[in-house]
C-alpha positions as a printed Julia matrix, in Angstrom:
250×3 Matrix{Float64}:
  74.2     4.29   27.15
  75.24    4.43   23.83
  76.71    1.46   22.27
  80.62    1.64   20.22
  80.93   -0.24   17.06
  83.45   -2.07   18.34
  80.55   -3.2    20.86
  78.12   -3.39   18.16
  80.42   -5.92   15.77
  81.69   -8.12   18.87
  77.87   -8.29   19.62
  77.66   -9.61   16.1
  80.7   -11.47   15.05
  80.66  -14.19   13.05
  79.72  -18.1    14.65
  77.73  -16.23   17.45
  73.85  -17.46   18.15
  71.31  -15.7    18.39
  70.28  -15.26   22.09
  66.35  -16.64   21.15
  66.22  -18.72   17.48
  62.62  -19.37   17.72
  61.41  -15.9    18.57
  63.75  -13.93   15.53
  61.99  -16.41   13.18
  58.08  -15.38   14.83
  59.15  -12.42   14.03
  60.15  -12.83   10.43
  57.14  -15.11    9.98
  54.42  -12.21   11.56
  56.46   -9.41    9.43
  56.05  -11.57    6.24
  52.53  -12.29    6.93
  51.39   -8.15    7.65
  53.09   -7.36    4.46
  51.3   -10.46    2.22
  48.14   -9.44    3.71
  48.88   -5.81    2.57
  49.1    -7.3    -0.73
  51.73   -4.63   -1.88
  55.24   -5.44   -3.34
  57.94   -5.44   -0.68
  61.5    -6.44   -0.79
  63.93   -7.83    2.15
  65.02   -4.52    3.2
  60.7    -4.5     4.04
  60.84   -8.15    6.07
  63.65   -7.14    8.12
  62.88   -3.66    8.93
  59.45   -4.91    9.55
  60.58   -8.14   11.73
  63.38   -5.54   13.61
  66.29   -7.46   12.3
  69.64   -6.83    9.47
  68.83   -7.58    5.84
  72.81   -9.18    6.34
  70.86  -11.76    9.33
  68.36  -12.57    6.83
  70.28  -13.8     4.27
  72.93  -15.21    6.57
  70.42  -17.53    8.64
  69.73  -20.15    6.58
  66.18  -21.01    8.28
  65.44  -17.71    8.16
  66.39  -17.14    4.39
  64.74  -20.7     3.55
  61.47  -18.82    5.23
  61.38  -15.89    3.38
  62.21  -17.59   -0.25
  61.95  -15.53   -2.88
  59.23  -13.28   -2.27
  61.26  -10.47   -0.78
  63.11  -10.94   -3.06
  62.13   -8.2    -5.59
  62.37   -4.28   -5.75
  59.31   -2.17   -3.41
  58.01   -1.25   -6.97
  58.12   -4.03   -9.35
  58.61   -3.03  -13.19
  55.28   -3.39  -15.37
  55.9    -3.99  -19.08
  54.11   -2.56  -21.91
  52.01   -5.39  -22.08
  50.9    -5.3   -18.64
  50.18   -1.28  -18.87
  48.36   -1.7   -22.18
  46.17   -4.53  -20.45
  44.99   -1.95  -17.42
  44.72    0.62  -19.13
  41.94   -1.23  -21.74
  40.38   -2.42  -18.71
  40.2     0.77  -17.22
  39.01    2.16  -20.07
  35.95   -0.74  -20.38
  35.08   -0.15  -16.83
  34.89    3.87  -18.0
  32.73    3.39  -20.69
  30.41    0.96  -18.52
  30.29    3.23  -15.72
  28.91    5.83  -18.05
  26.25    3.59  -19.41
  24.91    2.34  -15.92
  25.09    5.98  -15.2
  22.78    6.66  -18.58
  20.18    3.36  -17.84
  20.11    4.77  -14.03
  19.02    8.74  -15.34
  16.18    6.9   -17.57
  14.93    4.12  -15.16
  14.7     7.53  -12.17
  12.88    9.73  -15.58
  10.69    6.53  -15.97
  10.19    5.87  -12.44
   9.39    9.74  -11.92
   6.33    9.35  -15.28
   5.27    6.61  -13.56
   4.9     8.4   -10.1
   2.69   11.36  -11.69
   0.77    8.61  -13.76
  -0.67    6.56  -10.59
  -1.47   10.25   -8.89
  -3.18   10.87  -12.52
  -5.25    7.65  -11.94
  -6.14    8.24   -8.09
  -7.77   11.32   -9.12
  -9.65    9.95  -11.92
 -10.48    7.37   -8.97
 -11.56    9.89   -6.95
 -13.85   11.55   -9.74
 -15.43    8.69  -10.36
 -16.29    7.57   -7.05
 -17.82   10.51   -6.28
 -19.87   10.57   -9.39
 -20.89    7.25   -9.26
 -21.77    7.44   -5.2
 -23.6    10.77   -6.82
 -25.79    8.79   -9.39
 -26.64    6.29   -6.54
 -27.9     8.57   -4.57
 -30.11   10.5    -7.11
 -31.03    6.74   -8.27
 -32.29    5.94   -4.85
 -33.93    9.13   -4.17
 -35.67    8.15   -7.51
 -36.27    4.67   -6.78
 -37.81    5.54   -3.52
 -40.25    8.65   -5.38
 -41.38    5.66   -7.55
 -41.78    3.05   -5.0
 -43.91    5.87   -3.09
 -46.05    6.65   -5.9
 -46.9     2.71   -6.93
 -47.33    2.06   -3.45
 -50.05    4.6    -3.06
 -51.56    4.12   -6.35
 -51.73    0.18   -5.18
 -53.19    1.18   -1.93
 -55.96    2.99   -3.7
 -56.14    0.68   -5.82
 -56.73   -2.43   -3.39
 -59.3     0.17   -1.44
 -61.78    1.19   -4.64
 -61.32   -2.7    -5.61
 -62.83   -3.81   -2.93
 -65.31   -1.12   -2.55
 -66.23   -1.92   -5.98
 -65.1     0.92   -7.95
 -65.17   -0.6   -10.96
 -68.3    -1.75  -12.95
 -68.69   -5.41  -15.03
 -67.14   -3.88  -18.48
 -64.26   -2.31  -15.93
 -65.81    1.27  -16.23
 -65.36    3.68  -13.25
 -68.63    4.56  -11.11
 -70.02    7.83  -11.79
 -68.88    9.71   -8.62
 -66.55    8.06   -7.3
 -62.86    8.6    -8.04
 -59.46    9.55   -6.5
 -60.26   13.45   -5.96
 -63.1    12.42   -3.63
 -60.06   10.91   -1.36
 -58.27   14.12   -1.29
 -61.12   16.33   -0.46
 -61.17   15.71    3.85
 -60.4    13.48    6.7
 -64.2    12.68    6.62
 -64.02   11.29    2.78
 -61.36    8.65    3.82
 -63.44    7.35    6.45
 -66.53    7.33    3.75
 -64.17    5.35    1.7
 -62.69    2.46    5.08
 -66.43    2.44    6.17
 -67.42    0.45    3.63
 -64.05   -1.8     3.25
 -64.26   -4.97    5.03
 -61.33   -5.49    7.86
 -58.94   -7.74    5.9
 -59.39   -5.26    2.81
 -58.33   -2.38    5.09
 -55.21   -3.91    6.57
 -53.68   -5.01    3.17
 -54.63   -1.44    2.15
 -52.2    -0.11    5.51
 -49.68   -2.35    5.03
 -49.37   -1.63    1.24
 -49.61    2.19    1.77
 -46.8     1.98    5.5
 -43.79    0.74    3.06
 -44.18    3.91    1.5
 -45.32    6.22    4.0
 -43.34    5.13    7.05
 -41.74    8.66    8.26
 -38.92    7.22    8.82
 -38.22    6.77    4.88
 -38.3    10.83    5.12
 -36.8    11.38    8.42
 -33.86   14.29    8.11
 -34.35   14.73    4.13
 -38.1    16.12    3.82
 -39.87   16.84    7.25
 -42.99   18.24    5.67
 -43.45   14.76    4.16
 -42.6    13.25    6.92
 -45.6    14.65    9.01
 -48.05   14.18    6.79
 -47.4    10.6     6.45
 -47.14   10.5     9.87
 -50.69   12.1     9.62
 -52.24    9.86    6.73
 -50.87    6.53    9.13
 -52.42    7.97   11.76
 -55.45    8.08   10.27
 -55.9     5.12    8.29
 -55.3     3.13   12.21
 -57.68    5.25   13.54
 -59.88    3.93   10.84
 -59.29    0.05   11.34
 -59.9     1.12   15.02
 -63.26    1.96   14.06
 -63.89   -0.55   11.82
 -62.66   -3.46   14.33
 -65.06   -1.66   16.6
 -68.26   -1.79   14.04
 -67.3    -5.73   13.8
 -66.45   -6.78   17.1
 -62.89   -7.26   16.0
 -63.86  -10.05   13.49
């Protein structure tokens, strides 16, 4: 039903209460507080529309107009002076001009960060090189190491084994007739050689010769190596077999 003005200004004629005090000024304390928090101008027009109330009760109710103060006070768009626009609009203009130089510093840190990127994969493959060519060089160095150990081991072997046949004379001359081809010649030369070695002589002789003719030293690299010093082992036990045998293991 709609209400008459006549209704409407009886309803609010002058010296009448307000039905609920305390709850019109809640509500003109949580309308002032929403539009503080929105931190925007606003004007009393603002607190009442926003608290559902008359400007005219506002500034009528003395509690409620003591409330409000004079921060509604003021037009929904304050004036800002000269001074005030010149001051924002050299502080907008700073905030430009740094903007564009963090923009410049971030472009060369991401150009330095990107040199830096394709250095370190530079260096991993120089790594890589390297490793390889150094695990390379091992490798031959070994192999080489090992050719040489073979060779001084053998040459000690025969050396401990003509020493102690006697191979060489007072003044350290060689015997005519005997020499290294005469161990190379058959199976049957060797064991002319051990025969005449004493036991002790032809166990330092195995053990010196075994650290460098152990098949396993050759095992998956040279197999034609591999047998025959699986072959010249062979024999040289067979021989101390004998020779323990011609001595009654003494």
């Amino acid at each position: 039903m709609t209400e008459t003005v006549s209704e409407e200004n009886a309803r609010r004629r002058r010296g009448r209460k307000p039905a609920d005090a305390g709850e019109r000024r809640r509500k003109v304390q949580a309308a002032l507080t929403d539009l503080q928090e929105s931190r925007t101008p606003f004007s009393m027009g603002d607190v009442a529309e926003r608290a559902g109330i008359s400007r005219a009760t506002l500034y009528r109710d003395a509690s409620l107009r003591d409330l409000v103060g004079n921060i509604g006070d003021g037009p929904a768009n304050r004036p800002i002076s000269f001074h005030d626009y010149e001051k924002q609009k050299s502080e907008r203009d700073r905030l430009a001009v740094e903007r564009r130089a963090l923009r410049r510093q971030l472009r060369e840190h991401e150009e330095t960060k990107s040199g830096l990127e394709r250095e370190i994969e530079k260096l991993k493959a120089k790594i890589e090189i390297y490793v390889s060519y150094f695990a390379k060089n091992a490798a031959e160095d070994t192999d080489s190491l090992r050719k040489e150990a073979f060779a001084e081991g053998f040459a000690q072997g025969v050396r401990t084994a003509m020493g102690q046949r006697g191979g060489s004379g007072a003044n350290g001359a060689k015997r005519p007739g005997v020499g290294i081809g005469m161990m190379g010649n058959a199976p049957t030369s060797l064991a002319a050689v051990a025969a005449k070695l004493p036991k002790p002589a032809l166990q330092t002789a195995r053990k010196n010769l075994a650290r460098v003719l152990h098949p396993d030293l050759f095992a998956g690299e040279d197999a034609a190596t591999a047998a025959l010093a699986t072959e010249l082992l062979k024999q040289l036990n067979s021989l101390i077999a004998e020779s323990e045998k011609r001595t009654g293991g003494a």
